[in-house]
DSSP file (Angstrom, degrees, kcal/mol; ACC not computed):
  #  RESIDUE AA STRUCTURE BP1 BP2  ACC     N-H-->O    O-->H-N    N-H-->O    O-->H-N    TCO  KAPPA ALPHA  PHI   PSI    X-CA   Y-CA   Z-CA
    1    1 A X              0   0    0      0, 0.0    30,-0.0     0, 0.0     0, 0.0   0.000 360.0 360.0 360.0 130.8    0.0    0.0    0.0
    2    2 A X        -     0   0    0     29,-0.1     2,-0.2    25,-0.1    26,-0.0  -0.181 360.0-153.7 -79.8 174.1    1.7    3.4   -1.1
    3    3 A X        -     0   0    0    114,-0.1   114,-0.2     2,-0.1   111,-0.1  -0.677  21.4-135.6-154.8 102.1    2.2    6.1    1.3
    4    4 A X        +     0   0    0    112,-0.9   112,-0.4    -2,-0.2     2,-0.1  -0.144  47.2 165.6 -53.2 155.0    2.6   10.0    1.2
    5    5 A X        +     0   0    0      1,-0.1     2,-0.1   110,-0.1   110,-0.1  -0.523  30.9  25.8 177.6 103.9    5.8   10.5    3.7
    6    6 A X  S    S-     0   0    0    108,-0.3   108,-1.2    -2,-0.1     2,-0.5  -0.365  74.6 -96.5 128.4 164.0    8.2   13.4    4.4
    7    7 A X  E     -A  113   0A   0    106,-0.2   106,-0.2    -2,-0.1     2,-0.2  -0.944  23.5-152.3-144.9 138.1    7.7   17.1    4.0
    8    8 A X  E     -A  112   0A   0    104,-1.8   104,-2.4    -2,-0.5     2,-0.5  -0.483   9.9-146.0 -89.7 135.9    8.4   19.6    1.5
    9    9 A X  E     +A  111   0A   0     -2,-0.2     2,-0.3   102,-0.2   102,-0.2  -0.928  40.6 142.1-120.5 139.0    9.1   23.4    1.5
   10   10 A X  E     -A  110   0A   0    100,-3.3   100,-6.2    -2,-0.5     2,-0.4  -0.989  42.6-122.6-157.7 167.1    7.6   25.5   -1.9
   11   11 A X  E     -A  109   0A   0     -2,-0.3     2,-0.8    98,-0.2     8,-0.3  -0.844  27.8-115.4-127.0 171.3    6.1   28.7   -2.7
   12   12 A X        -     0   0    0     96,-3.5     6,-0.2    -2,-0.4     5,-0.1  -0.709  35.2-121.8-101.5 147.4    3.0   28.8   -4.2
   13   13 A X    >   -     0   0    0      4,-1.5     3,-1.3    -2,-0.8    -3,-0.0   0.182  34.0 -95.4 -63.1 174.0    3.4   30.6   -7.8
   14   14 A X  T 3  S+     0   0    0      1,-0.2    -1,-0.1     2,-0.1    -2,-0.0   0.888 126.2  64.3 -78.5 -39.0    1.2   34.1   -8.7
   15   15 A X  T 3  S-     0   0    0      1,-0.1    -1,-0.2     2,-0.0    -2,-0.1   0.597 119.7-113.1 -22.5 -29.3   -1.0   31.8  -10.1
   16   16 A X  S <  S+     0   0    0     -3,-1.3    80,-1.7     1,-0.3    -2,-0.1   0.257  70.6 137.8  95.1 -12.1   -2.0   30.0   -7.2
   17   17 A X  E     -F   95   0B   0     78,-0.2    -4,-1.5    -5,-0.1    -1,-0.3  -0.381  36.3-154.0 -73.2 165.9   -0.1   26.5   -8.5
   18   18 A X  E     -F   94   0B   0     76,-1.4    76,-0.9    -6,-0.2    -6,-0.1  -0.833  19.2-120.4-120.2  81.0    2.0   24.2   -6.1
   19   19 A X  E     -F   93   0B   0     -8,-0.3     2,-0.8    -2,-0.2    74,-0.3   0.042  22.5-136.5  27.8  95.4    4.6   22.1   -7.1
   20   20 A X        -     0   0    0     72,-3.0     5,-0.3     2,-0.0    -1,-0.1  -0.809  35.7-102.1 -71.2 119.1    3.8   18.8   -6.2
   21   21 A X    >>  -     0   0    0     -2,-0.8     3,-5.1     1,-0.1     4,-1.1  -0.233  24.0-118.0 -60.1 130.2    7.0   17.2   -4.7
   22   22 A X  H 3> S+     0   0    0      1,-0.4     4,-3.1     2,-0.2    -1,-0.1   0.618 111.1  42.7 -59.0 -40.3    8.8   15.1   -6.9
   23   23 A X  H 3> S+     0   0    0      1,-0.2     4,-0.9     2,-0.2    -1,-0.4   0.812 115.0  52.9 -68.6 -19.6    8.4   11.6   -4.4
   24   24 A X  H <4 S+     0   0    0     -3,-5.1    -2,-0.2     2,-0.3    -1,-0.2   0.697 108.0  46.6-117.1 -33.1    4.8   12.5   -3.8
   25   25 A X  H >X S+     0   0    0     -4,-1.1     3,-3.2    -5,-0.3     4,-2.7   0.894 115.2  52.0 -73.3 -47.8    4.1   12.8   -7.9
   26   26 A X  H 3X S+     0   0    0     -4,-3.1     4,-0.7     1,-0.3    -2,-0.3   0.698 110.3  47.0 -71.7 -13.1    6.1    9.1   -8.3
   27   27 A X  H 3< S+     0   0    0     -4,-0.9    -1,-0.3     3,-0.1     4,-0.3   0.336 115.3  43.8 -46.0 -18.0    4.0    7.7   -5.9
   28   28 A X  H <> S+     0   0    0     -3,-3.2     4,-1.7     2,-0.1    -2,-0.2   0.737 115.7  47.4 -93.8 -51.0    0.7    9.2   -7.5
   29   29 A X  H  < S+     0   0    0     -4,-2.7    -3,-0.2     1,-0.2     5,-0.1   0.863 112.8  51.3 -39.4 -48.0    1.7    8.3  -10.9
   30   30 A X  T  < S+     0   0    0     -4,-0.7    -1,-0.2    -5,-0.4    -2,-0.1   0.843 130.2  11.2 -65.0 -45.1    2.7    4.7   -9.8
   31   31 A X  T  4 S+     0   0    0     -4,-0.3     2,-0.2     2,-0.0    -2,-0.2   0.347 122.3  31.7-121.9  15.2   -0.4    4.0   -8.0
   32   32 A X  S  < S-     0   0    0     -4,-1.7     2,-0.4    -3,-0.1    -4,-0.1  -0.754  82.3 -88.0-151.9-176.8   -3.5    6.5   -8.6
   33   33 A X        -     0   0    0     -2,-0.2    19,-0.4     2,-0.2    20,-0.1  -0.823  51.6 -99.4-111.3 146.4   -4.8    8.8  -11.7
   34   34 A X  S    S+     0   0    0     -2,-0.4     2,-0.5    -5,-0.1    54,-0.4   0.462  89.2 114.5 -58.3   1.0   -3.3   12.2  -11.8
   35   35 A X        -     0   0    0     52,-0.2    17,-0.5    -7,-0.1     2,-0.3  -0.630  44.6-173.4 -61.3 124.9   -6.1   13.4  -10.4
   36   36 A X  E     -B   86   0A   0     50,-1.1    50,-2.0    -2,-0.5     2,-0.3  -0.906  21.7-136.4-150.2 166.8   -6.6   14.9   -7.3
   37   37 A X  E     -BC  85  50A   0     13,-1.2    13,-4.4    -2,-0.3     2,-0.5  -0.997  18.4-158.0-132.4 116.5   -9.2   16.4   -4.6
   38   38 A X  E     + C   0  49A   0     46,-1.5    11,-0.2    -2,-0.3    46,-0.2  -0.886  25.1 164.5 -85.2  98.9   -8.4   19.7   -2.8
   39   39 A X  E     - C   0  48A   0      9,-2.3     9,-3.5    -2,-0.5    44,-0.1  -0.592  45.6-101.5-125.2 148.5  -10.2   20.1    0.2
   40   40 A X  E     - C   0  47A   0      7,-0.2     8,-0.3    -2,-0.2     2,-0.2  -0.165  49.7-114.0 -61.4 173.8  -10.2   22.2    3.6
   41   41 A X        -     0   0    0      5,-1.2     5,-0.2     3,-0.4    79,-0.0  -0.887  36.9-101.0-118.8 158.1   -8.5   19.9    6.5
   42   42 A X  S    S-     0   0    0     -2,-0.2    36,-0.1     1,-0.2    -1,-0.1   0.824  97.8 -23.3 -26.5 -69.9  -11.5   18.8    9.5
   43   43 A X  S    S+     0   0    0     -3,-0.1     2,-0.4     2,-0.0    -1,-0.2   0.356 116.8  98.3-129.4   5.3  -10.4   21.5   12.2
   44   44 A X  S    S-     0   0    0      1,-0.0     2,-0.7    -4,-0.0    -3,-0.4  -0.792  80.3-117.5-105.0 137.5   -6.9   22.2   11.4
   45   45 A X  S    S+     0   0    0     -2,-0.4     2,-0.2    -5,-0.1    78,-0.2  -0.607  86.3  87.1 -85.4  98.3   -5.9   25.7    9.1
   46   46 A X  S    S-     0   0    0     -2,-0.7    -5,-1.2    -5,-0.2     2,-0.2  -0.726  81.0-119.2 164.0 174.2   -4.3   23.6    6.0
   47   47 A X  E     -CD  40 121A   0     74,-0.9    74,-1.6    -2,-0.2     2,-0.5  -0.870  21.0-134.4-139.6 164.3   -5.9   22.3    3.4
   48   48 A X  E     -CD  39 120A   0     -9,-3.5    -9,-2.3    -8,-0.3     2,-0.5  -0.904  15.6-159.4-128.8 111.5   -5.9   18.1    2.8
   49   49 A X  E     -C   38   0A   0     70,-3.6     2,-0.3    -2,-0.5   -11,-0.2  -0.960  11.1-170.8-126.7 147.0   -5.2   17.1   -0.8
   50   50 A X  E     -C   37   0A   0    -13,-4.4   -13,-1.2    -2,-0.5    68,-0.1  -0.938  21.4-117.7-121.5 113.9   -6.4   13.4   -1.8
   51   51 A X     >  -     0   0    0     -2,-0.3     4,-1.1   -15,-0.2   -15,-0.2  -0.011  48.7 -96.5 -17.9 166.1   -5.7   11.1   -5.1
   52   52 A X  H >> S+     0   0    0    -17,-0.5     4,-1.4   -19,-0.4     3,-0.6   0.965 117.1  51.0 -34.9 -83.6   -8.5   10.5   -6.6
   53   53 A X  H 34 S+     0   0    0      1,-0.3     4,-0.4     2,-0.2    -1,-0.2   0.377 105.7  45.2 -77.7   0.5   -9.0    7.5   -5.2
   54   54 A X  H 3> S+     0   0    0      2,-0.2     4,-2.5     3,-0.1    -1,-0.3   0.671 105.6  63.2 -73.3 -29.3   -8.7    7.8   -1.7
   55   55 A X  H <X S+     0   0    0     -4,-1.1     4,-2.1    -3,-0.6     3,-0.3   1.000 109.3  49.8 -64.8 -61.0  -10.9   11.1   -2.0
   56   56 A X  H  < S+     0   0    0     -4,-1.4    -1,-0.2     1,-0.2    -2,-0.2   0.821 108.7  54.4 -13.9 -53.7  -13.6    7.9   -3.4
   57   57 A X  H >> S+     0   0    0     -4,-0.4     3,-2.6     1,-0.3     4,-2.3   0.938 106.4  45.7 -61.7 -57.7  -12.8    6.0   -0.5
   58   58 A X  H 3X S+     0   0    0     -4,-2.5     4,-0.8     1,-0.4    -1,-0.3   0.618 103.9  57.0 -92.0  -1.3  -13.6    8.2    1.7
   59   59 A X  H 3< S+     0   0    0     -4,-2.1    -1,-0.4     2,-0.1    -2,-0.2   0.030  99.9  62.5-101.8  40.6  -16.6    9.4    0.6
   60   60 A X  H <> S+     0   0    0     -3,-2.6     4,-0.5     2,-0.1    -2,-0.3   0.454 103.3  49.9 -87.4 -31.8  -17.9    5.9    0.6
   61   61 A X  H  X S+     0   0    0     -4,-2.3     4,-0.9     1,-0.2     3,-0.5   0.943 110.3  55.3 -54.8 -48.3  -17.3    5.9    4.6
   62   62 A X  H >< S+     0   0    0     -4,-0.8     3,-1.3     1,-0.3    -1,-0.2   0.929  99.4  55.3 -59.3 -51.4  -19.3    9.2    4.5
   63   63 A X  H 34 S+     0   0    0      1,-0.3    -1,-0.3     3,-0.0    -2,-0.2   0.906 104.2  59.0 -54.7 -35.0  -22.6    7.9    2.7
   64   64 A X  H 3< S+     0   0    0     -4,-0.5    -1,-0.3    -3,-0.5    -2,-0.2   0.774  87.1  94.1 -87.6 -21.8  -22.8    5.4    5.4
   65   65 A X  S << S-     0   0    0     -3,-1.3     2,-0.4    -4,-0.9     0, 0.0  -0.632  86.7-114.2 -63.2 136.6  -23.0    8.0    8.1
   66   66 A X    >   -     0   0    0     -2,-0.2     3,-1.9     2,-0.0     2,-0.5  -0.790  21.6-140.4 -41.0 105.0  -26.1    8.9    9.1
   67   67 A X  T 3  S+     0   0    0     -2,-0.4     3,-0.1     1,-0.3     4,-0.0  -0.743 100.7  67.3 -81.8 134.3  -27.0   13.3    8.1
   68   68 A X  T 3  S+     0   0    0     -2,-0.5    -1,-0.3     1,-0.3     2,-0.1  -0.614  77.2  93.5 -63.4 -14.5  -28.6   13.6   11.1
   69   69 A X  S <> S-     0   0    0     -3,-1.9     4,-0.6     1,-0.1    -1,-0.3  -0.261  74.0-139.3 -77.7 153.7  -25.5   13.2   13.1
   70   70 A X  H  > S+     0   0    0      1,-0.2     4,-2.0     2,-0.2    -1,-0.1   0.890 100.4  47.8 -75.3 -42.5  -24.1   16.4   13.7
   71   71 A X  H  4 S+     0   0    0      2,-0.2    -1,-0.2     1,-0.2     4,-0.2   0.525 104.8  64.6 -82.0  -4.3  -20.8   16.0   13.3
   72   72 A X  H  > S+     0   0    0     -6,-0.2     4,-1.4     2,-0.2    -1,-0.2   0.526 106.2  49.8 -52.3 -40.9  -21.8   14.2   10.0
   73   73 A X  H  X S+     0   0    0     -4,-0.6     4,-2.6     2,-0.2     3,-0.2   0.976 109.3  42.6 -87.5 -63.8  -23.1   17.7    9.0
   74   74 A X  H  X S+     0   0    0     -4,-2.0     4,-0.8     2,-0.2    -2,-0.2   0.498 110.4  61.0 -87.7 -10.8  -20.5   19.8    9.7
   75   75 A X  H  >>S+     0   0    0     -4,-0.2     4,-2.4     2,-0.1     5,-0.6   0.931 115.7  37.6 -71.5 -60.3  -17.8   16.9    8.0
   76   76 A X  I  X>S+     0   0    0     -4,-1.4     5,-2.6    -3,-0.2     4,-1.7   0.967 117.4  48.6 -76.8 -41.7  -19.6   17.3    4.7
   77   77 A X  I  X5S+     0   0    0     -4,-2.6     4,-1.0     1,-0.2     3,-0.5   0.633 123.2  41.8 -46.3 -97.5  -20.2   21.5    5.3
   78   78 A X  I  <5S-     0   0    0     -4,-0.8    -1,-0.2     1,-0.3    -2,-0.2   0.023 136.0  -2.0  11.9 -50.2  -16.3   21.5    6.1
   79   79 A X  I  <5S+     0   0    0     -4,-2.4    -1,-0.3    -3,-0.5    -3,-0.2   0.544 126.5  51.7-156.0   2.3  -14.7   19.4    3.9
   80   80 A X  I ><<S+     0   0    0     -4,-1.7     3,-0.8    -5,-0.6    -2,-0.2   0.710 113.3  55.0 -83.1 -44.9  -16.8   17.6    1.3
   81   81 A X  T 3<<S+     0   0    0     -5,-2.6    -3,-0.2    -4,-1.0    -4,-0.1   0.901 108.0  44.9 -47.3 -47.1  -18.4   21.3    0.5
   82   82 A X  T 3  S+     0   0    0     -6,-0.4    -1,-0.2    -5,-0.4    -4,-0.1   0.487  85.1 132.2-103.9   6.9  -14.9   23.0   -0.3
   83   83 A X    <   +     0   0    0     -3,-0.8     2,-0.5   -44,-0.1   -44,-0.2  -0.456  30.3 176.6 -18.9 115.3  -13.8   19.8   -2.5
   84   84 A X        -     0   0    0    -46,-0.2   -46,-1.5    -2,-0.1     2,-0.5  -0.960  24.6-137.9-148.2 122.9  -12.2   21.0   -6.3
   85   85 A X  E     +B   37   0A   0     -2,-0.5   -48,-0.2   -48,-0.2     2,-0.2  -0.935  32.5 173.2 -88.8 118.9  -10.9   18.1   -8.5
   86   86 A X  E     -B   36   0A   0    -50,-2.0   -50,-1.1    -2,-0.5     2,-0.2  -0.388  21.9-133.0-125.1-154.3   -7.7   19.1  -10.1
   87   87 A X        -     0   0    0    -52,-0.3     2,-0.7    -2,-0.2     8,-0.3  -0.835  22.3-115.0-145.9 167.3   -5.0   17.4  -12.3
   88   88 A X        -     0   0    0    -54,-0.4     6,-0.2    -2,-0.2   -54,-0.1  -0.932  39.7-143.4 -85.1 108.3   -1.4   17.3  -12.1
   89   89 A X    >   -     0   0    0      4,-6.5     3,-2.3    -2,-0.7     4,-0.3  -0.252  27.5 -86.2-106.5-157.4    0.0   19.0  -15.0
   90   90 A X  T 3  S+     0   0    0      1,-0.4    -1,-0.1     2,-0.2    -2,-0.0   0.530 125.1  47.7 -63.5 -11.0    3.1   18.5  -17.2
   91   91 A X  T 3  S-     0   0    0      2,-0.1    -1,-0.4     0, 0.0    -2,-0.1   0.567 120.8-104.0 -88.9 -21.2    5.6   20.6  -14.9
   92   92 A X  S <  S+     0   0    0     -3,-2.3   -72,-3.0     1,-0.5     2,-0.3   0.637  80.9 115.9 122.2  25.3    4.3   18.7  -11.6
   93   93 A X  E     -F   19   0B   0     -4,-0.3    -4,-6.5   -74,-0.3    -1,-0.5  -0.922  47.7-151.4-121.5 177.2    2.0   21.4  -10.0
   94   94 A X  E     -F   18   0B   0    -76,-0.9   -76,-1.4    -2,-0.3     2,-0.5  -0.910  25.8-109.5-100.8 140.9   -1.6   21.7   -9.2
   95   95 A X  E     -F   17   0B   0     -8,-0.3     2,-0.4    -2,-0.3   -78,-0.2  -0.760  24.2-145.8 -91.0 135.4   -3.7   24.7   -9.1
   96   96 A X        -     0   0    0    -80,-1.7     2,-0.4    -2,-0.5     5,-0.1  -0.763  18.6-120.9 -91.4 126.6   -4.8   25.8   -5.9
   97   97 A X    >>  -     0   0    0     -2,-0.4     3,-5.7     1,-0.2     4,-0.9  -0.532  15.1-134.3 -94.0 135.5   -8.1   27.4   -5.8
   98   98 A X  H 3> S+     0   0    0     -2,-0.4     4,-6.5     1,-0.3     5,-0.4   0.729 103.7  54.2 -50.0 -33.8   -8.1   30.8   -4.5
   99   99 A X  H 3> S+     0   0    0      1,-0.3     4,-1.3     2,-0.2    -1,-0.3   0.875 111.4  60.0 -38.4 -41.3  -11.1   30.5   -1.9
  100  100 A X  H <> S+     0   0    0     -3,-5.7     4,-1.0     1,-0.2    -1,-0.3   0.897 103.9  40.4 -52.2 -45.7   -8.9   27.7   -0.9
  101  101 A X  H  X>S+     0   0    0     -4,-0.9     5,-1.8     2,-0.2     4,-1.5   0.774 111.5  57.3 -61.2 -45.6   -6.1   29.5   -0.2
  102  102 A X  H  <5S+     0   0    0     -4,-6.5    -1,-0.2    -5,-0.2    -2,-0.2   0.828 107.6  51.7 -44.7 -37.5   -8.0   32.1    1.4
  103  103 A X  H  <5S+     0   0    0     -4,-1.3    -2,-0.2    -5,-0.4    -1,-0.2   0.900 114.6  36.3 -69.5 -50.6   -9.3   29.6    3.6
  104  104 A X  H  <5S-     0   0    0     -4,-1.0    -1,-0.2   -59,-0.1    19,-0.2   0.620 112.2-116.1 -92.9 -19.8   -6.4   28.1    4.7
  105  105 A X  T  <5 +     0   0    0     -4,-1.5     2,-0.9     1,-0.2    -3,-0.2   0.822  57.1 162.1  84.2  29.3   -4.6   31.6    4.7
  106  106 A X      < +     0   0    0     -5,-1.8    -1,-0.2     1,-0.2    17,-0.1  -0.655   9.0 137.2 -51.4  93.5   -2.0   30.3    1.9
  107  107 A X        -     0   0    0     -2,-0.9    -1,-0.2     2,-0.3   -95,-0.1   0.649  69.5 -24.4-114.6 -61.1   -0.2   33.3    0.1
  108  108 A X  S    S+     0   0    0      1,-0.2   -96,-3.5   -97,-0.1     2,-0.2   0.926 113.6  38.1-123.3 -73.3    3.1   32.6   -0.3
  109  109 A X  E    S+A   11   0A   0    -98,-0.2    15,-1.1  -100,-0.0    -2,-0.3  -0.601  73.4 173.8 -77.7 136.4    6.2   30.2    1.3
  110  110 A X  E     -A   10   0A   0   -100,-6.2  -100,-3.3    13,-0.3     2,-0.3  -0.897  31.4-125.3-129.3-175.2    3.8   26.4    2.3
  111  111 A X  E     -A    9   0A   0     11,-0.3    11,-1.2    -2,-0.3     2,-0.7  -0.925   8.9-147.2-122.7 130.7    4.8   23.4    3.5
  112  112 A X  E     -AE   8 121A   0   -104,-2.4  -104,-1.8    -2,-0.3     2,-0.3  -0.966  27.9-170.1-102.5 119.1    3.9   19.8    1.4
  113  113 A X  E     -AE   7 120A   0      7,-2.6     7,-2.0    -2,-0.7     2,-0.2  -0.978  20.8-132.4-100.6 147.3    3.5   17.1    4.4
  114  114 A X  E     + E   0 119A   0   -108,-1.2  -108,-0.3    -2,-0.3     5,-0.2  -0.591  29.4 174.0 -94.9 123.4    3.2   13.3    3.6
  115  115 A X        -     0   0    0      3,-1.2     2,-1.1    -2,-0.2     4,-0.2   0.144  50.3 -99.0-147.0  42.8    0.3   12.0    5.8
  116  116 A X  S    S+     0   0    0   -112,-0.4  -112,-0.9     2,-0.2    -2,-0.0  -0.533 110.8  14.3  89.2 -62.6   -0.1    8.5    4.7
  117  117 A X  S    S+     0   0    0     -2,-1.1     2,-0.2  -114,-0.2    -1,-0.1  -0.275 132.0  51.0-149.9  36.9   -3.1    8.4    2.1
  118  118 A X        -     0   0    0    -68,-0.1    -3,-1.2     2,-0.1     2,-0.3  -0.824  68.5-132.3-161.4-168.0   -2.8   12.1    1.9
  119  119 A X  E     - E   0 114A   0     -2,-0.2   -70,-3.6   -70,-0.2     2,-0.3  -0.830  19.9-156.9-150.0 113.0   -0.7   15.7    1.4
  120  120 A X  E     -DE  48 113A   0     -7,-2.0    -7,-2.6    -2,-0.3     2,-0.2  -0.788   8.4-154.4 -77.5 156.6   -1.4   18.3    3.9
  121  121 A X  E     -DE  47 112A   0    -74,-1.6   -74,-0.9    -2,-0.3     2,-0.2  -0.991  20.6-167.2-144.6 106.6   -0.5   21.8    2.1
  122  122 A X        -     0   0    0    -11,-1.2     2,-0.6    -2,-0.2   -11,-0.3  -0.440  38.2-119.0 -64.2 140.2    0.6   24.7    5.0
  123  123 A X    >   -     0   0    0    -78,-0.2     3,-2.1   -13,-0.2     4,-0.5  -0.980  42.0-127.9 -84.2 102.2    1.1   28.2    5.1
  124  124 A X  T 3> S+     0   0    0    -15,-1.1     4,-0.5    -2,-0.6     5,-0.3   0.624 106.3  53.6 -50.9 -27.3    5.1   27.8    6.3
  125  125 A X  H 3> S+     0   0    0    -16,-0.3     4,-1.7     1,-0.2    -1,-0.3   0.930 111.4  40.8 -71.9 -33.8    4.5   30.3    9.3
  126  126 A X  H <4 S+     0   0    0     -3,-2.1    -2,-0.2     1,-0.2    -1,-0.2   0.433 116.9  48.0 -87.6  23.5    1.5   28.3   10.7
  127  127 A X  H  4 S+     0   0    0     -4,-0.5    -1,-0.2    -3,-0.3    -3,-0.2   0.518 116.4  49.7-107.2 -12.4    3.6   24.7    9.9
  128  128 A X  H >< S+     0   0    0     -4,-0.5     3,-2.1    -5,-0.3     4,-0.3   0.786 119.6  35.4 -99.0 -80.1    6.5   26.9   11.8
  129  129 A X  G >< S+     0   0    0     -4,-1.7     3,-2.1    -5,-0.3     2,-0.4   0.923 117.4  48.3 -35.2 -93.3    4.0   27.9   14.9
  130  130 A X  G 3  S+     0   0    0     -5,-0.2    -1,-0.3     1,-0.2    -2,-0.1   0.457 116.4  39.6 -39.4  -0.4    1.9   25.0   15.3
  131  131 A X  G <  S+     0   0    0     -3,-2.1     2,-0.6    -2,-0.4    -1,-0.2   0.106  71.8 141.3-161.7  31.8    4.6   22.4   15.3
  132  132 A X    X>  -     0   0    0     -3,-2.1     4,-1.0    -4,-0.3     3,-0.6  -0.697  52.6-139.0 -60.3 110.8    7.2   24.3   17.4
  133  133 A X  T 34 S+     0   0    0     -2,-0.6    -1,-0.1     2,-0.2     5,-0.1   0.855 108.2  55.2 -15.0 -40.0    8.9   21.2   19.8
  134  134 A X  T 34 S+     0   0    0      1,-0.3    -1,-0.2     3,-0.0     4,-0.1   0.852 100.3  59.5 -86.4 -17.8    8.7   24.2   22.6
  135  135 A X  T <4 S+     0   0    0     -3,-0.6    -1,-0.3    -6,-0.2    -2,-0.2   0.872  92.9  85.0 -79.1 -52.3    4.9   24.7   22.0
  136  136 A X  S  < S-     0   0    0     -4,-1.0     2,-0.6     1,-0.1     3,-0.1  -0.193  79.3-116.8 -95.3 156.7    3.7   21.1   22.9
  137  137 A X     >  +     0   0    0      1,-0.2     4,-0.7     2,-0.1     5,-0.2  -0.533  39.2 178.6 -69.2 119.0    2.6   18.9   26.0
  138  138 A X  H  > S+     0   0    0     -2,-0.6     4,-2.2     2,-0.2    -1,-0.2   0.959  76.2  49.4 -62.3 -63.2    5.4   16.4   25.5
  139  139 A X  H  > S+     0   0    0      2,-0.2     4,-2.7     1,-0.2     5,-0.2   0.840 114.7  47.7 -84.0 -62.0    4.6   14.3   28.5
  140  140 A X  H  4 S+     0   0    0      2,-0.2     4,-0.4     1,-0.2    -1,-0.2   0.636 113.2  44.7 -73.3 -27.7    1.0   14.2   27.2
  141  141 A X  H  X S+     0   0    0     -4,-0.7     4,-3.5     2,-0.1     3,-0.4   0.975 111.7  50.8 -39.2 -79.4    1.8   13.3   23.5
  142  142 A X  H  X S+     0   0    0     -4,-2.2     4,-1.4     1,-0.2     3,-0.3   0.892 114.9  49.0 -71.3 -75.9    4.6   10.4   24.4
  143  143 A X  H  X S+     0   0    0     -4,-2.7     4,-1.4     1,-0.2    -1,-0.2   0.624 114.7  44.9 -38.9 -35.7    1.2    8.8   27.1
  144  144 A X  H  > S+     0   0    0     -3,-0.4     4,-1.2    -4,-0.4     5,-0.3   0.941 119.1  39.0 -68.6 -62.5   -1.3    9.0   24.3
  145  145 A X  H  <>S+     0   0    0     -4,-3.5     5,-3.4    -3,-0.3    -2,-0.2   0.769 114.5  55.9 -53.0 -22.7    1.2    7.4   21.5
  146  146 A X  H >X5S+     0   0    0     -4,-1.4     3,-5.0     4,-0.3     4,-0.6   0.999 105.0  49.1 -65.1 -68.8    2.2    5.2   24.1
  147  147 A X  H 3<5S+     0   0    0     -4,-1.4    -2,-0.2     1,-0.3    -1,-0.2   0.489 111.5  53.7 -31.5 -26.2   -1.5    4.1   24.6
  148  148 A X  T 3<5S-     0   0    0     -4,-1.2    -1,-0.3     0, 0.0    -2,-0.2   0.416 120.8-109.4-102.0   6.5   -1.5    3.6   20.8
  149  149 A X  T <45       0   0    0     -3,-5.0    -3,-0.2    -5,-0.3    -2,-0.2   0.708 360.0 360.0  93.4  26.5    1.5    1.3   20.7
  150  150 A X     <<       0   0    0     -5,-3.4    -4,-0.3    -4,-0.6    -5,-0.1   0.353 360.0 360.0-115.9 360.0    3.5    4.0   19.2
């Protein structure tokens, strides 16, 4: 099973395109359609971009939820809603749409992270901020991960 891994520093063009990073295209090429799904991320200020076919995937989990659920509502408002199908093209970016970018607060330096069956895409000050070492419970991290065999 392939796997997005490792993180990337790019800036996003006056266009609005991204660079996909170079392991992250040879891993889509190898195992997916050049396709892709840009989406807002759940609660976190990034924005979650999915192959094709994992984007598939996971809105077959979604159909099975019951719309009455709350949090059900506010997954599809959230992140099914701000969904754009884009391509990879023949230089190795995507275009990012601006609303997206707005959304996520994306102008200029981001960050590409590898997140298993996904790309988060950053604004490089909040991937800088949010994921300072000096910023986090430590204690409370390493007891959770523990708890997850990790």
């Amino acid at each position: 099973m392939p796997a997005f891994s490792g993180k990337y520093y790019y800036t996003v063009d006056p266009k609005g395109r991204i660079i996909i990073p170079a392991p992250f295209r040879e891993i889509i090429i190898a195992n997916y359609s050049t396709k892709l799904y840009i989406t807002n991320a759940l609660f976190d200020n990034c924005l979650c971009i999915y192959p094709m076919e994992e984007w598939h995937r996971l809105q077959e989990q979604v159909r099975t939820k019951p719309r009455s659920d709350e949090a059900i509502r506010y997954y599809l408002r959230r992140v099914v809603a701000s969904a754009i199908e884009t391509e990879i093209d023949k230089q190795g970016r995507v275009l990012v749409p601006s609303a997206l970018r707005e959304d996520a607060k994306i102008n200029g330096n981001v960050v590409l992270a590898g997140q298993i069956e996904r790309i988060e895409l950053w604004d490089r000050n909040e991937w800088d901020m949010l994921y300072d070492p000096a910023k986090i419970d430590r204690k409370a991290i390493e007891e959770k991960l523990a708890a997850y065999g990790l």
